[in-house]
C-alpha positions as CSV (number, residue, x, y, z in Angstrom):
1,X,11.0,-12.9,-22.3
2,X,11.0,-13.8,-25.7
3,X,6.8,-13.8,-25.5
4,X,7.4,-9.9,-24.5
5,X,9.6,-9.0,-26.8
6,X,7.5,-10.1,-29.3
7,X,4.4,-8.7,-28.5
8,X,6.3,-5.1,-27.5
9,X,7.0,-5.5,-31.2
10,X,3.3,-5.6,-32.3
11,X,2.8,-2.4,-30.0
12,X,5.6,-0.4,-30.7
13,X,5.8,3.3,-32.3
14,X,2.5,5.5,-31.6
15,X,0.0,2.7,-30.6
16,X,3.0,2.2,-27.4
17,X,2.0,5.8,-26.2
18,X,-1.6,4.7,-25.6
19,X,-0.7,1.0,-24.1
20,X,0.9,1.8,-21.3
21,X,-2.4,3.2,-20.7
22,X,-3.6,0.1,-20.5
23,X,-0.9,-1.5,-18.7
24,X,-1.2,1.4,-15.4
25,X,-5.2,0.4,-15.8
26,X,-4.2,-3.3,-15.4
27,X,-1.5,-2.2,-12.7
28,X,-4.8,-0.4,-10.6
29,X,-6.9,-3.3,-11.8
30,X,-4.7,-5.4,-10.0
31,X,-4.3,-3.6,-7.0
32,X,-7.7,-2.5,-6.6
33,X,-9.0,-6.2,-6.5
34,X,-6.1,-7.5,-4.1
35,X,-6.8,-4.3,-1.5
36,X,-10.5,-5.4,-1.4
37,X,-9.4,-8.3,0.1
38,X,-6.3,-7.2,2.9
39,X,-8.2,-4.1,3.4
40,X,-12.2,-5.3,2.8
41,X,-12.3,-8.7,5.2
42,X,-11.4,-6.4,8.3
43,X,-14.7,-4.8,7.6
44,X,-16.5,-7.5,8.0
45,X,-14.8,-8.2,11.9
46,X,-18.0,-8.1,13.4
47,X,-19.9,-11.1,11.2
48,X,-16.3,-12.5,11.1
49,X,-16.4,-12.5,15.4
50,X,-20.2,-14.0,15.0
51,X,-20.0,-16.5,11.9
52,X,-17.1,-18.0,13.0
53,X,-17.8,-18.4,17.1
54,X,-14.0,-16.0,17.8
55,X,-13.1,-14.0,20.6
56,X,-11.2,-10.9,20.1
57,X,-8.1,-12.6,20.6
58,X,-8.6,-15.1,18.0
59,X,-10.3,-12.1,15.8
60,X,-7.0,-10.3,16.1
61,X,-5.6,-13.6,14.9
62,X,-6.7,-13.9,11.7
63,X,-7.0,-10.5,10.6
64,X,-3.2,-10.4,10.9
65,X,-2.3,-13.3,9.0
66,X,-3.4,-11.6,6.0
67,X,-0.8,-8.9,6.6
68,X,1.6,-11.3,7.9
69,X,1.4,-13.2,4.7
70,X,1.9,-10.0,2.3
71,X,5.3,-9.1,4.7
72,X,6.5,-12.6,4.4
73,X,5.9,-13.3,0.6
74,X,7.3,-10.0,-1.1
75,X,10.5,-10.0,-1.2
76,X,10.8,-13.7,-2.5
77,X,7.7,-12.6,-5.1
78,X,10.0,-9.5,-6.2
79,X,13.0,-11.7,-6.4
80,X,10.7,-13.9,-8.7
81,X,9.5,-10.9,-10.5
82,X,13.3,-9.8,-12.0
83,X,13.7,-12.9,-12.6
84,X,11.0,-14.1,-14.3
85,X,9.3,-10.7,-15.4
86,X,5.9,-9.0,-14.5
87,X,3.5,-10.7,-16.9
88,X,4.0,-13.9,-15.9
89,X,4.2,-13.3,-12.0
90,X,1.4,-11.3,-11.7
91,X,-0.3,-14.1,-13.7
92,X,0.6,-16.3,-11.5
93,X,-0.6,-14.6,-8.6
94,X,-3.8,-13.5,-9.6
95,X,-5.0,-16.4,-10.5
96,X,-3.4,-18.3,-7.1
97,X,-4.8,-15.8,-4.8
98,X,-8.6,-15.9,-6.9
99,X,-7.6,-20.0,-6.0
100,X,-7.2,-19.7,-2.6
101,X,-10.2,-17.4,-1.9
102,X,-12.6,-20.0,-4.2
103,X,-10.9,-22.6,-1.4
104,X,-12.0,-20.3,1.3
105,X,-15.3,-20.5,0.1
106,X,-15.9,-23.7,-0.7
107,X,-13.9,-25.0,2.5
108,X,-14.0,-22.6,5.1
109,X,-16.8,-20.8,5.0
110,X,-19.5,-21.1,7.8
111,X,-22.6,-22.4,6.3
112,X,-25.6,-24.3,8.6
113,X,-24.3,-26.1,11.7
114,X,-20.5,-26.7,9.9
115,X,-18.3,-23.7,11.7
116,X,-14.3,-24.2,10.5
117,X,-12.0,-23.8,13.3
118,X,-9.9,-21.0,13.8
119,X,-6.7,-22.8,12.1
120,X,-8.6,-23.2,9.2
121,X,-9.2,-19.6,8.9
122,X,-6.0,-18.6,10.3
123,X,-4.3,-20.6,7.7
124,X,-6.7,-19.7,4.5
125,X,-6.0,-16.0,5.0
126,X,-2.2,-16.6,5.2
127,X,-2.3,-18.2,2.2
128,X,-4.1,-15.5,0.7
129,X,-1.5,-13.0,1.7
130,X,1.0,-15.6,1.0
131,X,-0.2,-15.8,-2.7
132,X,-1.2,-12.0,-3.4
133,X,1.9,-10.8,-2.0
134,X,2.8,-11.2,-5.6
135,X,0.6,-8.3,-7.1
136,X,2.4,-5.2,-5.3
137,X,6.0,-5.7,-6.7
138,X,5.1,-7.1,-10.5
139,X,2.5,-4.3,-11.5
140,X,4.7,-2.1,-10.2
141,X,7.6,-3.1,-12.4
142,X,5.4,-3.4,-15.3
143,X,4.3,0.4,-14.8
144,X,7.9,1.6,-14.2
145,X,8.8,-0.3,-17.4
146,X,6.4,1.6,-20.2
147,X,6.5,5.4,-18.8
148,X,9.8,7.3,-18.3
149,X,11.2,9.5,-15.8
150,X,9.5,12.6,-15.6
151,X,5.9,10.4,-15.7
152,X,6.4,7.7,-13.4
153,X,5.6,9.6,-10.1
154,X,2.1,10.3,-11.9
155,X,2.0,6.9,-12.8
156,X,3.3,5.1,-9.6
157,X,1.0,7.4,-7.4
158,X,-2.2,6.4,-9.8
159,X,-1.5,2.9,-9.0
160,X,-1.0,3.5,-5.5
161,X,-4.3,4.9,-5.4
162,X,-6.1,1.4,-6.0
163,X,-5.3,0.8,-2.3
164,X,-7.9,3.2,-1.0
165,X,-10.0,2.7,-4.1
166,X,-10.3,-1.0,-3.5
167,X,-10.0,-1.1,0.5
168,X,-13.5,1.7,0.1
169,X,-15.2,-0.7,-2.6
170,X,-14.5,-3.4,-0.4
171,X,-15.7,-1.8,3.0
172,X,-18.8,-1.2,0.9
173,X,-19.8,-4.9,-0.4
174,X,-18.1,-7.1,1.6
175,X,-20.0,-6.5,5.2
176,X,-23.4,-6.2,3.6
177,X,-22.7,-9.4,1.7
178,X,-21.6,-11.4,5.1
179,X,-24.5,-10.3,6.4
180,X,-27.3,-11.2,4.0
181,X,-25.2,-14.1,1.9
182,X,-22.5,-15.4,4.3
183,X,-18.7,-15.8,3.7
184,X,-19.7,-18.0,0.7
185,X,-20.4,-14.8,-1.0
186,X,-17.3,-12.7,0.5
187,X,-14.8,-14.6,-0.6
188,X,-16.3,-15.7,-4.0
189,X,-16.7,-11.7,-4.7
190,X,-13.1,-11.4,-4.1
191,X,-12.1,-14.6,-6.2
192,X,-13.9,-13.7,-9.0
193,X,-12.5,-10.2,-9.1
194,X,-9.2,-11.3,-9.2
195,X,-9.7,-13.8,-11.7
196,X,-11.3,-11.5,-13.8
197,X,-8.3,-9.1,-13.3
198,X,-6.3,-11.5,-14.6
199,X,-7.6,-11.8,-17.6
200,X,-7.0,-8.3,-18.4
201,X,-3.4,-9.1,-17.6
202,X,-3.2,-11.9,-20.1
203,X,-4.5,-9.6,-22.9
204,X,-2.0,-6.1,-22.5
205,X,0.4,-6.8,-19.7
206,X,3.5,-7.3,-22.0
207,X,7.6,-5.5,-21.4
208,X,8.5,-2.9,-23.7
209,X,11.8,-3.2,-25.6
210,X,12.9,0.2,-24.5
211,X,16.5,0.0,-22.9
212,X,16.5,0.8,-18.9
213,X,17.0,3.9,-18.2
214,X,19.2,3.9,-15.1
215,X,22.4,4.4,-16.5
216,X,21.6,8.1,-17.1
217,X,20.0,8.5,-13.7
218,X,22.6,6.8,-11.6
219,X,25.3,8.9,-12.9
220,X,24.0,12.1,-12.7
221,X,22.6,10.7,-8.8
222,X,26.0,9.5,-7.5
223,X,24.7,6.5,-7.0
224,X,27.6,5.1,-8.3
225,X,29.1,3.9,-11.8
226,X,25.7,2.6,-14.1
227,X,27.2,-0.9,-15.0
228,X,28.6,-1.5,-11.6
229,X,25.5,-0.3,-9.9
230,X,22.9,-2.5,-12.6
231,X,24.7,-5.7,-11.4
232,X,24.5,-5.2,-8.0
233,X,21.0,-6.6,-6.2
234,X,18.8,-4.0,-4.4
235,X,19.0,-6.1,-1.4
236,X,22.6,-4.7,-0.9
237,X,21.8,-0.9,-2.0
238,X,21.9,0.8,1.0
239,X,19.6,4.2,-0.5
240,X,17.0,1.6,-1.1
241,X,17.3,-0.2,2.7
242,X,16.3,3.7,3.5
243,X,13.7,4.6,1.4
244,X,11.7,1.5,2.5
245,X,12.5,1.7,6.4
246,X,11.9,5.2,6.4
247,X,8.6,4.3,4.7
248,X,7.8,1.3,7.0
249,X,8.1,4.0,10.0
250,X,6.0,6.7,8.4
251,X,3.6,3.9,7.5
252,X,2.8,3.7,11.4
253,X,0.6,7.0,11.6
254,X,-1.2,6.3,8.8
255,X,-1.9,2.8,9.8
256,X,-2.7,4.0,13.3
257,X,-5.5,6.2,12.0
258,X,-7.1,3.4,9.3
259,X,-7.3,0.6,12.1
260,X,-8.0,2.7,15.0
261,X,-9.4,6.1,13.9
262,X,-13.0,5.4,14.3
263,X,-12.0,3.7,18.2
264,X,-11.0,7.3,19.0
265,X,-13.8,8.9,17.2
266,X,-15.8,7.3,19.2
267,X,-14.6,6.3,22.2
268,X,-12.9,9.8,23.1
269,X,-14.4,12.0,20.7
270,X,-18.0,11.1,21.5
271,X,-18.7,11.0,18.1
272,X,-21.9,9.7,15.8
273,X,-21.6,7.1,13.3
274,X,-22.0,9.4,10.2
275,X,-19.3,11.5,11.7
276,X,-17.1,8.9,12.4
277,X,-18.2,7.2,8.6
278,X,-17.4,11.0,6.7
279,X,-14.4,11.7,8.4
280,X,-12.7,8.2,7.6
281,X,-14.4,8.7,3.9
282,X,-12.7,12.3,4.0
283,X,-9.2,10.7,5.3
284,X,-9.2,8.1,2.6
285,X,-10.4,10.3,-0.4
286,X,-7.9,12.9,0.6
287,X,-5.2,10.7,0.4
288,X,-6.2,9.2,-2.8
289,X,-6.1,13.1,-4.0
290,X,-3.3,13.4,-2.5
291,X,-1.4,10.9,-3.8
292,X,-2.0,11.8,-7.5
293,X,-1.4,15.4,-6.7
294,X,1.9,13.9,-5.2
295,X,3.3,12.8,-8.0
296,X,2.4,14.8,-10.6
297,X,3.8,17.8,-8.7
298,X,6.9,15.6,-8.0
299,X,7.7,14.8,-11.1
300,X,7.5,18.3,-12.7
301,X,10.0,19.2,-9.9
302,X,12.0,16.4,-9.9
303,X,12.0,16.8,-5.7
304,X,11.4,13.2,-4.6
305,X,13.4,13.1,-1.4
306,X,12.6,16.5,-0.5
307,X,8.6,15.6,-0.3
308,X,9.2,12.6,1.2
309,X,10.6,14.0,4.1
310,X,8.6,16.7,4.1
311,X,6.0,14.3,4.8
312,X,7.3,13.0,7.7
313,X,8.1,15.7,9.1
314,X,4.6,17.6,8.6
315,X,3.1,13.9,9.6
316,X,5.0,14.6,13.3
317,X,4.0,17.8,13.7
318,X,0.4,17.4,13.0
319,X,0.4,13.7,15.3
320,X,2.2,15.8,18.2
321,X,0.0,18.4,17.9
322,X,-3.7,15.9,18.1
323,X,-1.5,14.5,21.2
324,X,-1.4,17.9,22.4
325,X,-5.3,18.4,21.8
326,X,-6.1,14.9,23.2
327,X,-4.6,15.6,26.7
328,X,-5.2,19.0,27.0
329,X,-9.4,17.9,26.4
330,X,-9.1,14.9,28.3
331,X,-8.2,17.4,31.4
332,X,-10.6,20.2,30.9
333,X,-13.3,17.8,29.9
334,X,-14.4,19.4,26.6
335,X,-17.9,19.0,25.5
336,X,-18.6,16.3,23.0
337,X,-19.4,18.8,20.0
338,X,-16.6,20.7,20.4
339,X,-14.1,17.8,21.0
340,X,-15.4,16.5,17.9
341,X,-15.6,19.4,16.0
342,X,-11.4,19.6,17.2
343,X,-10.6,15.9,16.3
344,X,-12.3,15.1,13.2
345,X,-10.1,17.7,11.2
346,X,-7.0,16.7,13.1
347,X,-7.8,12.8,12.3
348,X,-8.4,13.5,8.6
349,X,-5.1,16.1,8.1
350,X,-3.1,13.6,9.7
351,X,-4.0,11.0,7.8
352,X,-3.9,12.6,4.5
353,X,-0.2,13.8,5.2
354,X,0.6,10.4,6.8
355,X,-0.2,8.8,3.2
356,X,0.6,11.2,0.7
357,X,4.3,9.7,-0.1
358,X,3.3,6.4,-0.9
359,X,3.5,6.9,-5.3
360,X,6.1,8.9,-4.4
361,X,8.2,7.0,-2.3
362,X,7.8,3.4,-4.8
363,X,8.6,5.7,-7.5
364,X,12.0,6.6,-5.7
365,X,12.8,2.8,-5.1
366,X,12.2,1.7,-8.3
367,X,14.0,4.3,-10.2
368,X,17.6,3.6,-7.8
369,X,17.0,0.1,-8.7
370,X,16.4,0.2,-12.6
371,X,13.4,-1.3,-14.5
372,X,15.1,-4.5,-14.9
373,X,15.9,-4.8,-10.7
374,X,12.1,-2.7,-9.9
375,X,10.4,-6.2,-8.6
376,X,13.0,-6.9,-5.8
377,X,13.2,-3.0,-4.8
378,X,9.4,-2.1,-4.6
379,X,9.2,-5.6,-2.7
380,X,11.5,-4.7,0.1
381,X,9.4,-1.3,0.4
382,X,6.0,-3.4,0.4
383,X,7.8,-5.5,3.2
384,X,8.6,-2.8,5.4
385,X,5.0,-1.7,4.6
386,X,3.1,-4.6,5.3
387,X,5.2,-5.5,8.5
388,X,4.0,-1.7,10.1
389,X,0.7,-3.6,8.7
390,X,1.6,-6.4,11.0
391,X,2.8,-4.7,14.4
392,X,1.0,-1.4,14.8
393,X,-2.7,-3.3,15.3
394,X,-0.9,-5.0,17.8
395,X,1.2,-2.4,19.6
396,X,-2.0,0.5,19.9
397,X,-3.9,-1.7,22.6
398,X,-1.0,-1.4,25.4
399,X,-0.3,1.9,24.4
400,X,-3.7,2.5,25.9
401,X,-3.6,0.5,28.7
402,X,-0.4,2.3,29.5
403,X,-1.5,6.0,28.8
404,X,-4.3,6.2,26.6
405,X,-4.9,8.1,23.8
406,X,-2.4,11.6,24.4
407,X,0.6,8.3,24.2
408,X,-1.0,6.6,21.0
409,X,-0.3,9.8,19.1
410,X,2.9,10.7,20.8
411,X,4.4,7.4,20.0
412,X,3.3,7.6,16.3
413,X,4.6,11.2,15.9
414,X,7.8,9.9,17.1
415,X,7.7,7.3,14.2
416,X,7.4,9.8,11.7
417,X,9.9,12.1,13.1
418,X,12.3,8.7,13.1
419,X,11.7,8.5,9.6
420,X,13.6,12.1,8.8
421,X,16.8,11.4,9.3
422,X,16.1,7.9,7.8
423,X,15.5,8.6,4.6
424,X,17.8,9.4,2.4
425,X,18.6,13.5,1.9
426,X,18.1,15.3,-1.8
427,X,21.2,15.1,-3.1
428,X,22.7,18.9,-4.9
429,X,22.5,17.8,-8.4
430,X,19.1,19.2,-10.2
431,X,16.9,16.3,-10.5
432,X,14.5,17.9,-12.6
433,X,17.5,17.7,-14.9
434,X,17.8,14.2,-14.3
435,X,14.9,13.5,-15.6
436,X,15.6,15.4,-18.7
437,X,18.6,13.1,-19.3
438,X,16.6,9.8,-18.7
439,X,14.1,10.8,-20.9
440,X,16.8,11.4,-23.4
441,X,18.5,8.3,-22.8
């Protein structure tokens, strides 16, 4: 702590305006190069499936250790991160999880005749997730620590962006580099990004001396008294248990589309590659759009809550409403172009609404937690996150054996309308004066 107090001192005054610059770039940095690997590997399922002599069982496997990791790690990685302070956990888990994926290339990658069993695997991208569980909570601390309220939902969403940023960059290297260099190459990619990442960490990630701002904020909230309420652990804030559940349910129609969009592209909707390929491009730059937009507008409003359950609810209607379309052309039969022409839209609206919260909604967790309590808080949302992450893979492919696709998107238009009265309502006080007073504080 002392090491950050120190070096917030060498920063202060003006040249503190344009660091935290720098910090949010090392907060996307981080993201970015930790999303090319949860979200990137998947791409490379087919050479994964080949290289490695898997069924679809075991393929299913090990693509959700990765995400079982992440859901398992967080909460003890946020827990860490209060404790110990961003710098030095990210650190840490930058350089672990660049570790583990040099491991995965030296020692369980395919190369000749040697094929590593599925445990190997199994286990390597566990410990991946395991380790890099770490970079979700600590960057986001470190962001919600140098800008203020009335800038962080810009800031949070910004960082939130990496995800799509790095899963696209990731979807775009990783399978041609399976296929022409092996795994070898994969995972070294991904290890050397993170390692490189980290070294931007070392030079700017430091904690400002600034005092938290939560006492302002928590009185005008009703969250309760601001002393009382700073000593007592996020795990046992009830406002917070909602923001991430209602997050981990709205979470399953956006995951729906990203693992099995294309599936229903093609397999119903008869489409092409390159329509299945701009449509998924479309869903993942809209929500990156989005996201920013999201938070900029948010904070100028100070409306939080409100868009967040806006969002779900929009996120139902639209999913009941491609339910609606699905059954309705599955019994009339509609001709390929025009099924596509319906669905394509439908996939990339939904999607875009079903991950337009996501700044938004790690913006509201940190600020009812306080800077100082940010790790453990943005850790149980990324929990909830990552276990939707976990199940929704696996609960898709009965869904379809029981009713095909007109029950898939039922069910996740249910989810989202489950997360309405699940997260928490706006409250009457004017938040956008709110953040007038925590600015002032």
């Amino acid at each position: 702590m002392a090491d950050g107090l120190a070096a917030s001192g060498q920063i202060a005054g003006g040249r503190a305006a344009s660091h935290r610059w720098k910090v949010l770039g090392v907060g996307f940095a981080a993201n970015a190069s930790f999303s090319a690997a949860f979200s990137g590997i998947p791409t490379t399922a087919v050479y994964l499936r080949s290289g490695y002599h898997l069924g679809n069982d075991g393929l299913g496997l090990v693509l959700g250790m990765l995400g079982l990791g992440i859901a398992v790690s967080e909460l003890p990685w946020g827990l860490l991160t209060d404790r110990w302070g961003d710098r030095r956990v990210l650190l840490l888990g930058l350089l672990s999880t660049a570790a583990a994926l040099g491991g995965l290339a030296l020692f369980a990658a395919p190369s000749g005749s040697h094929v590593p069993g599925l445990t190997t695997l199994a286990l390597g991208l566990l410990l991946v997730g395991l380790l890099g569980g770490s970079v979700n909570g600590s960057s986001g601390r470190a962001v919600m620590a140098w800008f203020r309220e009335g800038e962080r939902g810009l800031a949070m969403s910004i960082r939130q962006t990496a995800v799509p940023a790095g899963g696209g960059l990731g979807a775009l290297l990783l399978p041609a580099l399976a296929s022409r260099f092996g795994f070898v190459s994969v995972y070294a990619v991904l290890a050397l990004a993170c390692a490189i990442t980290s070294v931007f960490a070392w030079r700017w990630l430091h904690e400002p001396t600034r005092p938290d701002s939560r006492d302002a904020y928590a009185a005008r909230r009703g969250v309760g008294r601001a002393a009382h309420a700073k000593s007592r652990s996020p795990l046992r804030e009830i406002g917070i248990w909602r923001v991430a559940l209602g997050a981990g349910a709205l979470c399953v129609p956006q995951l729906a589309i990203v693992t099995f969009g294309t599936v229903f592209l093609h397999d119903f909707g008869r489409a092409g590659v390159l329509t299945i390929s701009v449509t998924m491009a479309a869903v993942q730059a809209g929500a990156a759009i989005a996201r920013v937009w999201s938070g900029r507008w948010t904070d100028r409003r100070g409306n939080r809550r409100s868009y967040m359950r806006g969002c779900s609810l929009l996120t139902a209607v639209l999913f009941a409403a491609l339910a609606l379309a699905t059954g309705v052309a599955g019994m009339h039969h509609a001709a390929t172009t025009v099924a596509t022409m319906i669905f394509a839209p439908m996939i990339v609206l939904g999607g875009v609404s079903a991950s337009a919260w996501h700044g938004v909604a790690f913006t509201e967790l940190a600020t009812l937690a306080g800077t100082n309590r940010a790790g453990t808080a943005l850790a149980i949302g990324n929990t909830c996150v990552f276990l939707s992450l976990f199940l929704t893979p696996l609960a898709i492919p009965p869904l379809l054996s029981l009713g095909s696709w007109p029950v898939v998107w039922a069910v996740t238009s249910l989810c989202a309308l489950i997360a309405l009265p699940v997260l928490p309502r706006a409250l009457r006080n004017d938040e956008a004066g709110v953040a007038r007073t925590c600015d002032a504080a």
